[in-house]
C-alpha positions in Angstrom: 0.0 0.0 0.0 1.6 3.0 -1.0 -0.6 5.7 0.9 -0.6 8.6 -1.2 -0.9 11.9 0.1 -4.8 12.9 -1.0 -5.2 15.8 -3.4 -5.7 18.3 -0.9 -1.8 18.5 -1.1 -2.5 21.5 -3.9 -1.7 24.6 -2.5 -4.7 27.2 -2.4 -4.7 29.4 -4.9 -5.2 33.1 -4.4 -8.3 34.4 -6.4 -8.8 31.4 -7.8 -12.7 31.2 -7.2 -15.3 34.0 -7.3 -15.4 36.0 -4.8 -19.4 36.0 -4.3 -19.7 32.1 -4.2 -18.2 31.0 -0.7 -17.1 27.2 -0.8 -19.0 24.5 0.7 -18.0 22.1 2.7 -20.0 19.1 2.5 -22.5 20.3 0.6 -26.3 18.8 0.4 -27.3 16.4 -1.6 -27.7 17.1 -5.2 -32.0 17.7 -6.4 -34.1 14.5 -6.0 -35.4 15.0 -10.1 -33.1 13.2 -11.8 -31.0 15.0 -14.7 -31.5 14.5 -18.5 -28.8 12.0 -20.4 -26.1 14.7 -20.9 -25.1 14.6 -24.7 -23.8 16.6 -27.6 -20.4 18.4 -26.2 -17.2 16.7 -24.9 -17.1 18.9 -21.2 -14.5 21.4 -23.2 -16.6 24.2 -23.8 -17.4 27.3 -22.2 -19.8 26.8 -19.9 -20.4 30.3 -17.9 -22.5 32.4 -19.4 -21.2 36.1 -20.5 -21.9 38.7 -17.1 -24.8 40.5 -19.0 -26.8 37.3 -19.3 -26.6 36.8 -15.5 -30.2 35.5 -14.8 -32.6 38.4 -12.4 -32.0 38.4 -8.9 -34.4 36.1 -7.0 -34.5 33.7 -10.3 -34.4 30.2 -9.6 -31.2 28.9 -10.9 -29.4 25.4 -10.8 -25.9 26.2 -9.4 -23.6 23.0 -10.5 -20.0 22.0 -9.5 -18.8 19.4 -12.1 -16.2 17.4 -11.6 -14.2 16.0 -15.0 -12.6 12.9 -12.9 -13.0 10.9 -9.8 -9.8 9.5 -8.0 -10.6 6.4 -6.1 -6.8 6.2 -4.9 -7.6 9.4 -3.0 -11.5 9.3 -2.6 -11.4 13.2 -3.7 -13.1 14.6 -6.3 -10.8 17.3 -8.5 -12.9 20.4 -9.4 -13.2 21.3 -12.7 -15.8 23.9 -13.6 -19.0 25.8 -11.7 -21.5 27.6 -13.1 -25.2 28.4 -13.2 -28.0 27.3 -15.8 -32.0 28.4 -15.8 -32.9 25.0 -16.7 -31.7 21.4 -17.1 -31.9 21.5 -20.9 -28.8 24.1 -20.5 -27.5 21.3 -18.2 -27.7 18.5 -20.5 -25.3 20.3 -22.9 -22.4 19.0 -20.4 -20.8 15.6 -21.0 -18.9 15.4 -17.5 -18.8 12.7 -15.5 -20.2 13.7 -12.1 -22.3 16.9 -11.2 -23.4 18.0 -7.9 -26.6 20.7 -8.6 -28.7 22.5 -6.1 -31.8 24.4 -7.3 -30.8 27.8 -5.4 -32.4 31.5 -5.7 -29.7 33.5 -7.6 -28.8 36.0 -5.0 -26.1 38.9 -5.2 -27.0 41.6 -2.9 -25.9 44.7 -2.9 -26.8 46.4 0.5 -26.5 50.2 0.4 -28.5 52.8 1.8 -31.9 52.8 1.2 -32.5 49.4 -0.4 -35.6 47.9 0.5 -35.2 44.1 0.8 -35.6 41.4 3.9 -31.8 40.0 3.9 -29.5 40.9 6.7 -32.7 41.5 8.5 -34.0 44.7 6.8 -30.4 46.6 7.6 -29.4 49.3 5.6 -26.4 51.0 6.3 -25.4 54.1 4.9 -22.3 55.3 3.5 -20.1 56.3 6.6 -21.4 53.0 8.2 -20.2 51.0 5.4 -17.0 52.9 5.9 -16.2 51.9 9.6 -17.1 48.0 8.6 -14.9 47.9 6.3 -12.1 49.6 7.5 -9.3 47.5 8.1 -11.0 44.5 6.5 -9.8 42.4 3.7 -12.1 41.7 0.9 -12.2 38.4 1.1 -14.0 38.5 4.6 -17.6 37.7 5.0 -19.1 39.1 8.0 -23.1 39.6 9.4 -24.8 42.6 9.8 -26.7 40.9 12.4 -27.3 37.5 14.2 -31.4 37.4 13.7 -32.6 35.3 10.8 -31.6 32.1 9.6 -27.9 32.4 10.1 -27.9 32.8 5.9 -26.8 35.7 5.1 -23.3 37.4 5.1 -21.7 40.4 3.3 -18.0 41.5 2.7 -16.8 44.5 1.4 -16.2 44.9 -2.3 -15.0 48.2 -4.0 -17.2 49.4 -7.6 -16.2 51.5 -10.6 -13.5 53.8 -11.5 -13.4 55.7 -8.1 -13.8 52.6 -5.5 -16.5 53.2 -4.1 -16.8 50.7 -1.3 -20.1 48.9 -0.8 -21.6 45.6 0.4 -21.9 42.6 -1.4 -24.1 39.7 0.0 -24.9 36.1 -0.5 -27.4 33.9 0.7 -26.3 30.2 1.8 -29.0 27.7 -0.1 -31.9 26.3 2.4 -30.7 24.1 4.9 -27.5 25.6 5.8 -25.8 28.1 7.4 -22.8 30.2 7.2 -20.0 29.2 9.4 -18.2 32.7 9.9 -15.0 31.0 11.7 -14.5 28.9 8.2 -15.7 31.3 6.1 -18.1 28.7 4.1 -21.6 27.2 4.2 -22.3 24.0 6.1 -24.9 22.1 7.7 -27.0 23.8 9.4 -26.5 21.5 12.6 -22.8 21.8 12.3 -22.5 25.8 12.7 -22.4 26.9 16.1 -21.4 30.9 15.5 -24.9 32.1 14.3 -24.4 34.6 17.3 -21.0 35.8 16.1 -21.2 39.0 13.6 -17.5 38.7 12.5 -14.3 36.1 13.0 -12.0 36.8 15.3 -9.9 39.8 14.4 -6.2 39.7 15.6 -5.1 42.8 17.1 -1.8 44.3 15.0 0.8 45.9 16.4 1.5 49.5 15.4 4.8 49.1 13.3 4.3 52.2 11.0 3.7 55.2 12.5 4.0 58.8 10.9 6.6 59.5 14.1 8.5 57.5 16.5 6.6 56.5 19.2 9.3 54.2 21.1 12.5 54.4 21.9 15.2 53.4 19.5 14.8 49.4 19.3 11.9 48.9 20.3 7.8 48.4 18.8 4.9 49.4 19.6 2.2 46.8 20.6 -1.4 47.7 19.7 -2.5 48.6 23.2 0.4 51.4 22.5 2.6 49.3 25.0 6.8 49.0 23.6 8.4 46.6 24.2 12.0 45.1 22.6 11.9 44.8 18.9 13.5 41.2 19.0 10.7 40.2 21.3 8.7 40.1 18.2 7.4 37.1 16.4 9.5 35.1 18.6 5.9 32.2 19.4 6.4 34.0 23.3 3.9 36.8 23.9 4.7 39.8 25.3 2.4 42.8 24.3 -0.5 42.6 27.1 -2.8 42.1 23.7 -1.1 39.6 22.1 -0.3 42.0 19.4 3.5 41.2 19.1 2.7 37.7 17.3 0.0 38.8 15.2 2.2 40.4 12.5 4.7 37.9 11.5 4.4 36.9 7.7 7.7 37.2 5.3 6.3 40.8 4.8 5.2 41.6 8.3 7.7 40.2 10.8 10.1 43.0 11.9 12.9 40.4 12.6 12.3 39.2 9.1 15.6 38.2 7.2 17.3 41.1 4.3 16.4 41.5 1.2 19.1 39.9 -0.9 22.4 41.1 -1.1 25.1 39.9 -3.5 28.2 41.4 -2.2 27.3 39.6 1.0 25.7 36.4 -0.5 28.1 34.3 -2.8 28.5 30.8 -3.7 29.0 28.4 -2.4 27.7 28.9 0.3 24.7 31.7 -0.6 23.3 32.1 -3.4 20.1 35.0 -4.3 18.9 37.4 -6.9 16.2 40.7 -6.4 13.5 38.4 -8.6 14.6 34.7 -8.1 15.6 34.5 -11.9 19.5 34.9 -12.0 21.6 32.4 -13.2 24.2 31.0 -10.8 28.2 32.1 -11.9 26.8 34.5 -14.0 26.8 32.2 -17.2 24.9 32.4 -20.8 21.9 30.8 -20.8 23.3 28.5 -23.7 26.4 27.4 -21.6 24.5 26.6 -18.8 22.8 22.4 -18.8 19.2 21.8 -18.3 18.5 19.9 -15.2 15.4 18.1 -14.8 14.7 16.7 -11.6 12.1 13.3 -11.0 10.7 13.3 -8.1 8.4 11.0 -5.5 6.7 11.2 -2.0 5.1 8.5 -0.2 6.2 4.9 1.0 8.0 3.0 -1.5 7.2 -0.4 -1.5 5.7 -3.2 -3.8 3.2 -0.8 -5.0 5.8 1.4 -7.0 9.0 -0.4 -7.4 8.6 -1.4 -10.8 7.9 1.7 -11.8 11.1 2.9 -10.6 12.7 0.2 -12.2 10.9 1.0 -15.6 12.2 4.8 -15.5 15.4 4.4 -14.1 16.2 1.0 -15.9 20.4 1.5 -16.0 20.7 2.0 -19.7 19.1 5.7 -20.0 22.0 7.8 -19.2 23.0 11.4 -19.4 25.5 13.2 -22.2 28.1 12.6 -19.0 27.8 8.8 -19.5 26.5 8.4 -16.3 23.1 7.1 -15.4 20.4 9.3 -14.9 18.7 9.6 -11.0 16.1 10.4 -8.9 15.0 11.8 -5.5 12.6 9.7 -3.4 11.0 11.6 -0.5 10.2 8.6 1.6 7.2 8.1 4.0 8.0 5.8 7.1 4.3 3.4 7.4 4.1 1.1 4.5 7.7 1.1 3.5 9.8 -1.4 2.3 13.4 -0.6 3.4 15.3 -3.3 2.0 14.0 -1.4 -1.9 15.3 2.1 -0.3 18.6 0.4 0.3 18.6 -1.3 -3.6 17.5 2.5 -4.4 20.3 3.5 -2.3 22.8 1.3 -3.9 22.0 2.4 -7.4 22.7 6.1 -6.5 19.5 7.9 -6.4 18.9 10.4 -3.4 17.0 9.1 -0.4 14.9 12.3 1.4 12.4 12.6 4.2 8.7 12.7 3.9 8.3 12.2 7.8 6.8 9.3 9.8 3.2 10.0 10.2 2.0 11.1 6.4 -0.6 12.6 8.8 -3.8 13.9 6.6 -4.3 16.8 8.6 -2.7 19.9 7.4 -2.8 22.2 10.2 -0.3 19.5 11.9 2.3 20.6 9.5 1.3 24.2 9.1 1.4 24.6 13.0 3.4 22.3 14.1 6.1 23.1 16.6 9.7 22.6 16.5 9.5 18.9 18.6 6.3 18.1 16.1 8.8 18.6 12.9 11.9 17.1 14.9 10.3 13.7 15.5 8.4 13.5 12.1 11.8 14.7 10.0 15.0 13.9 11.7 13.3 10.6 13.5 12.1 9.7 9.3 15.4 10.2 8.7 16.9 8.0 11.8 14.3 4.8 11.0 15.4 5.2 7.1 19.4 5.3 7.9 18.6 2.2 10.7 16.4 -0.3 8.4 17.9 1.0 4.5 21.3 0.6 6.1 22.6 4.3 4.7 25.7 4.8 6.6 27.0 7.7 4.4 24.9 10.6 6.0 23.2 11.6 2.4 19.8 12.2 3.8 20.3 15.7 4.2 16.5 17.0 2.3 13.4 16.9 3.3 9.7 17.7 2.0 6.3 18.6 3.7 3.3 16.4 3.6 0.9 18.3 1.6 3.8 21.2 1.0 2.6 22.1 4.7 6.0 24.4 5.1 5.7 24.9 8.8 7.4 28.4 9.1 10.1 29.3 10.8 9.9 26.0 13.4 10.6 23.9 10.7 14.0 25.6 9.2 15.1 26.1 12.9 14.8 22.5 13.5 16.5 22.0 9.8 19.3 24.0 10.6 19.8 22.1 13.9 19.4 18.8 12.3 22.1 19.6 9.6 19.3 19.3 7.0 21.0 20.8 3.5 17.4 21.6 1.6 13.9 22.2 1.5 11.5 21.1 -0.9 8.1 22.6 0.0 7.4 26.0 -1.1 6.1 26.8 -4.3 6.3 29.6 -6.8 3.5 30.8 -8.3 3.5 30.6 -12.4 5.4 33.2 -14.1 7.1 33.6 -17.6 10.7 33.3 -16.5 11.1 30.5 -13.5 12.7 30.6 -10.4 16.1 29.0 -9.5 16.5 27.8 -6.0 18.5 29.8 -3.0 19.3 29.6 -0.1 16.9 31.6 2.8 19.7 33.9 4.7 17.9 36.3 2.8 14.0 36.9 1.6 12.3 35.1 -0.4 12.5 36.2 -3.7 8.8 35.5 -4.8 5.5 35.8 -3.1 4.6 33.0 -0.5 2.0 30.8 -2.4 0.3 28.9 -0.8 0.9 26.5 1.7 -1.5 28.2 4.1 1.1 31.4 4.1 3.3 29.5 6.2 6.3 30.3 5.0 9.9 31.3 7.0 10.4 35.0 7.8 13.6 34.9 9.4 17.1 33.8 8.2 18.3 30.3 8.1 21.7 28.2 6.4 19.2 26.4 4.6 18.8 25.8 0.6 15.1 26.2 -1.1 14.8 24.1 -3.9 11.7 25.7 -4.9 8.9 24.1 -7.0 8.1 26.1 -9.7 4.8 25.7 -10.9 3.9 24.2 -14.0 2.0 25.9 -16.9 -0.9 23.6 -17.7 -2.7 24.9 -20.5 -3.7 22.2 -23.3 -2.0 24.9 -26.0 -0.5 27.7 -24.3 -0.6 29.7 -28.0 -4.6 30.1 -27.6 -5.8 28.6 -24.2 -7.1 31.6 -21.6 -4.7 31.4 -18.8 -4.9 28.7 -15.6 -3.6 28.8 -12.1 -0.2 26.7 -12.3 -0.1 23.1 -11.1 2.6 22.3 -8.2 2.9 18.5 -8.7 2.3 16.9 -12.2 -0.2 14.5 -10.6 -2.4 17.7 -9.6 -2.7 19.5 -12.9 -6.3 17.2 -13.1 -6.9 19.0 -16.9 -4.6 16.2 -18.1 -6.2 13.5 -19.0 -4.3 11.5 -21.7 -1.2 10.5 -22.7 -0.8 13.4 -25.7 -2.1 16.2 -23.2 0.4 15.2 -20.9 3.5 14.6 -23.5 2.5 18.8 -24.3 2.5 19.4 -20.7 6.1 17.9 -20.6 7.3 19.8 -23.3 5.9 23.1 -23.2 7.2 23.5 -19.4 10.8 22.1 -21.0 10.6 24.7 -23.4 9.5 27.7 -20.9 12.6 26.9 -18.9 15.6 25.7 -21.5 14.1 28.9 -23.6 14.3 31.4 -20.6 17.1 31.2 -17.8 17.6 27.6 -17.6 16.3 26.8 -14.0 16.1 23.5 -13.1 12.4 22.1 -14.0 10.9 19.5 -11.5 8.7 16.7 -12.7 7.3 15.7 -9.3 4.8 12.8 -8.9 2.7 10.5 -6.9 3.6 7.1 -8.2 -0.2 5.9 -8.3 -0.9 9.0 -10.7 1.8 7.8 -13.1 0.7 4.0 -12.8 -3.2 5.3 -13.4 -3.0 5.6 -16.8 -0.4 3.2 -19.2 -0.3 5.9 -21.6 1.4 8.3 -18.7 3.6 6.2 -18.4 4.8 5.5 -21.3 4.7 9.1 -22.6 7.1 9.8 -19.8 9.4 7.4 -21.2 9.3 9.1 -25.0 10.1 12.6 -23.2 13.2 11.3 -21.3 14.4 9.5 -23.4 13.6 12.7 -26.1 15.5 14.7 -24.0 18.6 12.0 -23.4 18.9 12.2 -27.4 20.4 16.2 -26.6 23.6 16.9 -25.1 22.3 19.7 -22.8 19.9 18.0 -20.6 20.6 16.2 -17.7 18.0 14.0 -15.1 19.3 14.7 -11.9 18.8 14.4 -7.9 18.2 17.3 -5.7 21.6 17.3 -4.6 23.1 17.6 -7.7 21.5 20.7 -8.2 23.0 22.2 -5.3 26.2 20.9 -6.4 26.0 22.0 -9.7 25.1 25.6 -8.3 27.4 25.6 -5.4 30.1 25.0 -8.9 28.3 26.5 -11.7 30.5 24.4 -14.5 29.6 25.5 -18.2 28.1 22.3 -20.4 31.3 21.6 -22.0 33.2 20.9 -19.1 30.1 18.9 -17.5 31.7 15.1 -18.7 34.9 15.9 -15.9 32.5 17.6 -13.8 33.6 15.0 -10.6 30.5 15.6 -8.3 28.1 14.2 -11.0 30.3 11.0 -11.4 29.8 9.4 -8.3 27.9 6.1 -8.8 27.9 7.0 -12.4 27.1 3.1 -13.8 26.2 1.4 -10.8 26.3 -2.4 -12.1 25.6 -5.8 -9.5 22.9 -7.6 -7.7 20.8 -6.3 -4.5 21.7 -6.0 -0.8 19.4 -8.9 -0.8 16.5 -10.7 -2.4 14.5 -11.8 0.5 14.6 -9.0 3.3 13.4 -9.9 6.6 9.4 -9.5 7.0 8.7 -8.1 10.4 5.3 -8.4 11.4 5.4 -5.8 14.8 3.1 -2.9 17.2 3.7 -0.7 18.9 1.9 1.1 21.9 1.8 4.7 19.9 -1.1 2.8 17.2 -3.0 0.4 19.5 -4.6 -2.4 17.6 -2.7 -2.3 14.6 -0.1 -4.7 13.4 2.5 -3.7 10.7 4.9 -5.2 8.7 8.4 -3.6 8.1 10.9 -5.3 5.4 14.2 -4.9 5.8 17.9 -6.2 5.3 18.8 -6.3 8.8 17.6 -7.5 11.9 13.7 -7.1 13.0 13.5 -4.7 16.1 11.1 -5.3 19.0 8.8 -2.8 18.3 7.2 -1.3 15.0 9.4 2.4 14.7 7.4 5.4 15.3 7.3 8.9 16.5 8.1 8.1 20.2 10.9 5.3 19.3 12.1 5.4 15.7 14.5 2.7 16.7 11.7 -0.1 17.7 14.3 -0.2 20.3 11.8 1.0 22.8 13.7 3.5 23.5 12.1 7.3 23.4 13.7 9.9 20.3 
């Protein structure tokens, strides 16, 4: 059993859905009258409607979310299109597998002073009222103007015409539910327990920008006009009497947040940055410099995916160096097969950590503290080096379940841990990609995703960021789309010919640009979905093997590569790529040990660990990585 991660992995995606149509979790069930035989279009086309042929308020609409595949690996439907029709005939015009409709009153509700309508209980406000409710408020917040009624209707501030006028726009959750203000979405009506709350929870801020110094020299003001020491902030201790001092502390916020980059200070090969991300390492031409393409998997590796791995990296594919080309495999602890890491091992791809737990909850990782990412990280690593036998201290990377990046707690814990990279945070879709750098300094892109989660402060730790991938069907005509983060969630691609121009147009947008390395990063089960994905990814390796300018490389050959920026003609004697260049020979062994053990941390479950060595007395886990019984 492989145990994927589930597709919530995806980081969110800023203005990515309308902002009048709150999600739903959960949602009711779909109308009892059954839906016409869809028939006559292929899903493809333009569903939405143009914005003057929005149907009248009050009209009775059916509101559909459509889905264009189901993933029973995952259990999780991928999204693929909303939109609204004013009768099922409309509806039948849509070949896609799964719909979920709701007959709904069409409802956008523009409260200003002196409309005459019953939502929001009958309030009106006036201009300087909608003023004070919005100051201060992002855009994206729904709030009530009062708690009687049916706990439907919220409004959030939007801003109209040339001049910005700000005003309130409503919505109305469908009958039978209610808005949950603390999730921002409509639920069940029996699950929402704020109907008396007007607004979320608003953090108090600290005053950090003031027209004139209000504190002494090194120190902040709280928001309670309290100062305190500058360094006290964003530090997880609180010391303004409000709380303010921890309310602030994004990569933009944080007033202990690390420099923007500096190159007379930051050189290879230790530090390496640029203003926008884009610079090439040594300075070189983007025609001297080799395209590295990095394959990447998370999960448990195990019987599930082995031959896969075996059918990529089958010996005899090898890079214009002669040497054979690699992989990096972030692995999982539960479900693992250790004696395959160590054959992995032995053929000289990169073994990283993808934790212990794999827990599906990504608040753990997005709020975990420094212990939380010690155990799950540097214990993954400890049970991998025991049971895979790697002696050579080459686990040095790691990556976050559901790119979770855990802030600043996770690249302390790094940095103590003698971690070398990252592989979490993503960079959002842009012409000219992003090479990876090291975090003494800023970030030099926005912080997508990954709940906002990212580290403010400085750290000795490499970023080998994921640049997004462009997933448009045919870039030269299709309307833009968010980027995709791993291959297996750009759910658009459907077939093997759709995902052979996905390979290649994302090849072409870096090799034509600055060169950064482009990652391929997958879920085995997505790859072994589908034959033809498979087999298409074998045509554009070995495509690409037919140049003399592209190389399939680990992780850490990136970092070596930049840490030595060596021009393509002198890549054959480049010495830190030749190290198990053609690894040759049998395995470790053929018939590992099978280890059926418990353990006390998952009562009631017994598990089996594989391995080359000895079985230990206990099934490794958080509390005793060793099976030794003894705690991390």
């Amino acid at each position: 059993m492989e145990n994927p991660p589930p597709a919530a992995e995806e980081p969110a995606i800023e203005n990515s859905a309308p902002a009048e149509e709150p999600a739903m979790e959960n949602p009711p069930p779909a109308a009892e009258e059954p839906l016409p035989e869809p028939e006559g279009l292929t899903g493809n086309e333009e569903i939405a409607p143009a914005a003057e042929e929005m149907p009248a308020e009050g009209a009775k609409v059916w509101l559909c979310i459509c889905f264009r595949d189901y993933s029973e690996t995952c259990g999780v439907a991928k999204v693929s299109t909303t939109g609204w029709w004013t009768n099922k005939g409309e509806m039948a015009r849509l070949r896609l597998p799964l719909c979920l409709c709701l007959l709904v009153s069409f409802t956008v509700v523009t409260v200003v002073s002196g409309q005459d309508d019953e939502t929001n209980g009958g309030l009106h406000p006036n201009s300087n009222q909608i003023e004070k409710l919005c100051k201060d408020r992002p855009e994206n917040e729904y709030f009530r103007l009062t708690t009687v009624g049916d706990c439907r209707d919220v409004v959030r501030c939007d801003k109209a015409g040339l001049t910005g006028t700000i005003r309130l726009a409503g919505v109305k959750c469908p009958n039978g539910l209610a808005f949950d203000i603390f999730k921002q979405t409509c639920d069940w009506k029996g699950r929402v327990s704020n109907c008396d709350k007007l607004e979320k929870p608003r953090k108090i801020l600290p005053n950090l920008v003031t027209d004139e110094p209000v504190c002494p020299d090194g120190k902040l003001q709280c928001g309670n006009g309290e100062c305190i020491e500058k360094a006290l902030f964003c530090d997880d201790k609180t010391d303004c009497a409000d709380g303010s001092d921890e309310n602030a502390c994004s990569v933009e916020t944080d007033p202990n947040r690390s420099p923007e980059c500096d190159t007379n200070q930051c050189v290879l090969p230790d530090c390496f940055c640029s203003a926008d991300g884009t610079r090439i390492p040594g300075a070189l031409e983007p025609n001297s410099v080799p395209q590295m393409i990095t394959i990447t998997f998370n999960g448990a590796i195990n019987v599930d995916n082995v031959d896969l791995y075996a059918d990529i990296f089958n010996g005899a594919r090898q890079n214009p160096n002669g040497c054979q080309i690699k992989g990096t495999f972030f692995a999982s602890h539960k479900y693992t097969n250790y004696s395959a890491v160590q054959e992995l091992h032995r053929q000289g791809h990169e073994i990283a950590s993808f934790s212990v737990t794999n827990k599906d909850d990504p608040k753990y990782w997005t709020d975990g503290s420094y212990d939380d990412w010690l155990a799950e990280m540097a214990g993954n690593r400890l049970i991998i080096e025991r049971f895979a036998n790697i002696t050579d201290g080459s686990i040095i990377g790691c990556r976050a379940p559901y790119l979770r990046v855990g802030g600043n707690k996770q690249f302390e814990m790094m940095a103590d841990q003698f971690f070398v990279y990252d592989a979490s945070i993503t960079a959002p879709l842009s012409r000219v990609p992003i090479w990876p750098y090291t975090l003494y300094f800023r970030m030099p892109h926005k912080c997508h995703g990954n709940a906002q989660n990212c580290p403010s402060r400085s750290h000795p730790v490499w970023e080998m960021v994921m640049n997004e991938l462009d997933r448009r069907d045919d870039p030269t005509f299709d309307e833009s789309l968010p980027g995709c983060h791993m291959v297996s969630s750009c759910s658009n691609i459907q077939t093997g010919d759709q995902f052979g121009r996905l390979l290649r147009h994302n090849f072409n947008r870096h090799f034509s640009t600055n060169r950064a390395p482009l990652g391929l990063h997958f879920h085995a089960s997505w790859l072994k979905s589908k034959r033809e994905f498979r087999e298409e990814l074998g045509k554009f390796i070995d495509e690409m093997l037919a140049r003399n300018d592209v190389y399939f490389v680990t992780m850490l050959q990136v970092v070596q590569w930049m840490q030595n920026p060596t021009e393509l003609t002198a890549l054959r004697d480049f010495q830190e790529w030749k190290e198990k260049c053609d690894v040759k020979g049998q395995p470790y062994c053929s018939l590992p040990n099978t280890c059926p053990l418990t353990t006390r941390e998952l009562p009631g479950e017994t598990l089996r660990l594989f391995t080359c060595l000895e079985c230990p007395r206990h099934y490794p886990w958080i509390l005793d990585p060793t099976g030794d019984g003894q705690a991390f």
